[in-house]
TORKOL-4160 file (C-alpha; in steps of 0.2 Angstrom, whole numbers, padded with zeros to 4 digits, m for minus):
87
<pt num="1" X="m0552" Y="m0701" Z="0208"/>
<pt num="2" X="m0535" Y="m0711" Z="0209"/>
<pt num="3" X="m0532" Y="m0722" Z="0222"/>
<pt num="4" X="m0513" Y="m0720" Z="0229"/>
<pt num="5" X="m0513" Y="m0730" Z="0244"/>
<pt num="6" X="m0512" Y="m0748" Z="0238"/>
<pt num="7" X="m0509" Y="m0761" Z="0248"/>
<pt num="8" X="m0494" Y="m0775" Z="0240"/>
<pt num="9" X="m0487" Y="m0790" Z="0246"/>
<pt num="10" X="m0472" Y="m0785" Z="0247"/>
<pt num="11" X="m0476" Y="m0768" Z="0259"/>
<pt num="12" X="m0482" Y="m0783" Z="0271"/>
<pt num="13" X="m0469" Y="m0793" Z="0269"/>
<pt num="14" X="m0454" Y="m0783" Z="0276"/>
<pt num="15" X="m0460" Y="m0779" Z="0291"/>
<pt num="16" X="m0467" Y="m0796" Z="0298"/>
<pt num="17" X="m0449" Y="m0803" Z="0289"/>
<pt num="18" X="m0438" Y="m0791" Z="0302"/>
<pt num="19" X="m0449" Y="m0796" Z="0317"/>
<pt num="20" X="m0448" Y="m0813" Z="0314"/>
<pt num="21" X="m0429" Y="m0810" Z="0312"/>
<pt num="22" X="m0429" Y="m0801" Z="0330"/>
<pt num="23" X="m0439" Y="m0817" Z="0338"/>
<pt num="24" X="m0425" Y="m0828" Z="0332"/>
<pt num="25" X="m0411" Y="m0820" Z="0338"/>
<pt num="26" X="m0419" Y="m0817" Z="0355"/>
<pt num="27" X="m0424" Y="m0834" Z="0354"/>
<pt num="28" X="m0404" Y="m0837" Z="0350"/>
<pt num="29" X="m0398" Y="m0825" Z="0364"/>
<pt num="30" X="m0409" Y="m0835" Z="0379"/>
<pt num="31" X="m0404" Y="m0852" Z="0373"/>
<pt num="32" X="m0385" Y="m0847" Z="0372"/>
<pt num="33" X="m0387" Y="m0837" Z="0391"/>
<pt num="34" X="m0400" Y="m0853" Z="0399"/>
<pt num="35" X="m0385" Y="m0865" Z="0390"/>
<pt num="36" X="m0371" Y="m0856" Z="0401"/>
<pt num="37" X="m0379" Y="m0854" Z="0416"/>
<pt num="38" X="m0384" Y="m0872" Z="0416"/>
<pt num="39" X="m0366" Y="m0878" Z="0412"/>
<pt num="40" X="m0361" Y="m0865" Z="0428"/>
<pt num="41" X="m0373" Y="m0873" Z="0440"/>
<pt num="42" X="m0366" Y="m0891" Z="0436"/>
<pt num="43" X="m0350" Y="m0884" Z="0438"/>
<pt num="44" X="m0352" Y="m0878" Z="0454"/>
<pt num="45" X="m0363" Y="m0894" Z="0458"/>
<pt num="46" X="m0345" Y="m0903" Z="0456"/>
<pt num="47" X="m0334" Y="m0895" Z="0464"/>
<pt num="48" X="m0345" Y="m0894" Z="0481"/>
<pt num="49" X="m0346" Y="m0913" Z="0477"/>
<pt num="50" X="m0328" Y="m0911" Z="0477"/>
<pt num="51" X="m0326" Y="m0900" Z="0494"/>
<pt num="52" X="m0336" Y="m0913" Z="0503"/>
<pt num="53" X="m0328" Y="m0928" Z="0497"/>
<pt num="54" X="m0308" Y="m0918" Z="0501"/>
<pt num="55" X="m0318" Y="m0913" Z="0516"/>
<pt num="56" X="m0322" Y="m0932" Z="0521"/>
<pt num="57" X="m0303" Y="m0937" Z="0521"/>
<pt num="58" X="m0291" Y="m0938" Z="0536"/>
<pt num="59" X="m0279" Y="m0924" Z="0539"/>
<pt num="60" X="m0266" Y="m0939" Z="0534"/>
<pt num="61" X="m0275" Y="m0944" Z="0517"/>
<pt num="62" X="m0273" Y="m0925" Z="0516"/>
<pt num="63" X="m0255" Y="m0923" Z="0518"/>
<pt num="64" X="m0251" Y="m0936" Z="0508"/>
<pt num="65" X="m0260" Y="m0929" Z="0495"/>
<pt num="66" X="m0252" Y="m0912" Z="0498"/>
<pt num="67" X="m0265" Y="m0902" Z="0501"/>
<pt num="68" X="m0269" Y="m0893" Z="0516"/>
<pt num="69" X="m0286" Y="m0895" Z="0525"/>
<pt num="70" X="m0289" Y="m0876" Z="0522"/>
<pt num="71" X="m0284" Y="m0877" Z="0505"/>
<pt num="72" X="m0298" Y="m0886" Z="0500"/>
<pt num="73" X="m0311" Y="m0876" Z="0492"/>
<pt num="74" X="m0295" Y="m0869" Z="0480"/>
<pt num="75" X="m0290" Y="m0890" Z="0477"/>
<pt num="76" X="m0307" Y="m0893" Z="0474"/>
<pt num="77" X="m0312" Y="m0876" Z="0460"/>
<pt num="78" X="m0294" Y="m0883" Z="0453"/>
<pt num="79" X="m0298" Y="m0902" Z="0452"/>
<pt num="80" X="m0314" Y="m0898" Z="0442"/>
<pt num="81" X="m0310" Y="m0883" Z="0432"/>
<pt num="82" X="m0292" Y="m0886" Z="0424"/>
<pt num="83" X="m0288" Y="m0897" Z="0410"/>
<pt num="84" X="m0280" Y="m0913" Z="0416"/>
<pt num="85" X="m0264" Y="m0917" Z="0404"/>
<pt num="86" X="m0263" Y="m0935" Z="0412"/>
<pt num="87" X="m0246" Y="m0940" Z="0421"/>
């Protein structure tokens, strides 16, 4: 009797290599999506910072600053988020 169901290393090898493949991409996908939320969550740490610092001025500090007391949450999302070119 022939025995046709030989195991090989190579039969064995395959299917733990495309698992391992699937782990590390997973693995890749949460540290990418855990990377970016964190970078939001210190963004939106800074501009509340912001808010409440625009929020502690005078309505004359204000005004001098051009910026209206109920324009502050937009001042502050723009103060943080956009690219500051200098003077």
């Amino acid at each position: 009797m022939k025995l046709t169901h030989t195991l090989t290393a190579a039969s064995h090898s395959a299917p733990l290599r495309d698992v391992l493949s699937n782990v590390s991409a997973t693995a890749g996908t949460l540290g990418t999506k855990l990377r970016a939320g964190f970078a939001a969550g210190v963004t939106q740490m800074q501009i509340s910072r912001m808010q409440s610092v625009l929020n502690g001025m005078t309505d004359e500090q204000l005004a001098s600053a051009g910026i209206a007391r109920d324009d502050i949450p937009q001042h502050a999302r723009a103060l943080v988020t956009e690219e500051y070119d200098g003077l």
